[in-house]
TORKE-364338 format. One record per residue (C-alpha): residue in one letter; x, y, z negated. Coordinates in steps of 0.5 Angstrom, whole numbers, plus 500, padded with zeros to 3 digits. Each point is the difference from the previous one (the first is absolute). Example, Ala and Ser with C-alpha at 12.3 -4.5 7.8 and 13.67 -1.06 7.14 Angstrom:
BEGIN
A525491484 S502507502 
***
This chain:
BEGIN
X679223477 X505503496 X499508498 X505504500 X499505494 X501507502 X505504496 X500509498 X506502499 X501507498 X504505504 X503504494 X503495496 X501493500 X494495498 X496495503 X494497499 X494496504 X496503495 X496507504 X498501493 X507499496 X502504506 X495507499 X501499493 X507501501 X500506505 X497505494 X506498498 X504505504 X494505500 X503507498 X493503498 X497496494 X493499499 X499500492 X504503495 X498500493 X498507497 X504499494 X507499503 X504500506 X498492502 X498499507 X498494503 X496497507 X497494496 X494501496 X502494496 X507502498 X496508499 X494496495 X506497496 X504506500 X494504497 X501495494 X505503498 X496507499 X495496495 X500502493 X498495496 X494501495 X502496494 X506502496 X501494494 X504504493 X504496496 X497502492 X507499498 X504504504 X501503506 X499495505 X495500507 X498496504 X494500505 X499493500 X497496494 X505494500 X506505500 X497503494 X498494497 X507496501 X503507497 X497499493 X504494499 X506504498 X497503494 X497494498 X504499494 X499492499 X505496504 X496494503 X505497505 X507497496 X506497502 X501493497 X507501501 X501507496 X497505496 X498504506 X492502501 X495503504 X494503502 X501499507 X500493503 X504502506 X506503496 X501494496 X500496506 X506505503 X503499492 X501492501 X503501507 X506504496 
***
């Protein structure tokens, strides 16, 4: 026997879908009145998980890491420590086809390709 799968089609637009949850999921889109709305900005949503991603962006981070050399900051660790490689004065990554030197193995890299 085959089973015919019922279709939801919306009455305020186009989409189509034989999915009930995709379906209300859907109408929320259309809804005037939001349910969430952030206290720090003017964001509105209907779903809780684009709400909860949404308060990410509020967050304040705790850790801040200072360069002791200059004024870079980074509140990530390995920002900071990628960083330092500027002010390292020995050059350890060298072209075998020039003078040129570096600390940073990325820049030498990107230098033999020109």
């Amino acid at each position: 026997r085959h089973e015919t799968s019922k279709i939801f089609r919306c009455a305020q637009c186009d989409f189509a879908t034989n999915y009930k949850f995709s379906f209300q999921s859907h109408l929320l889109t259309h809804k005037i009145s939001k349910n969430l709305k952030c206290v720090q900005c003017y964001y509105e949503t209907n779903y809780k998980s684009r709400f909860k991603w949404h308060l990410l962006t509020h967050k304040t981070v705790s850790k801040v890491f200072k360069c002791a050399k200059c004024d870079f900051v980074s509140n990530y660790r390995c920002n900071l420590k990628s960083h330092l490689l500027i002010h390292n004065t020995s050059k350890i990554f060298k072209c075998a086809q020039c003078d040129y030197a570096t600390n940073i193995k990325q820049n030498l890299k990107t230098h033999l390709l020109t």
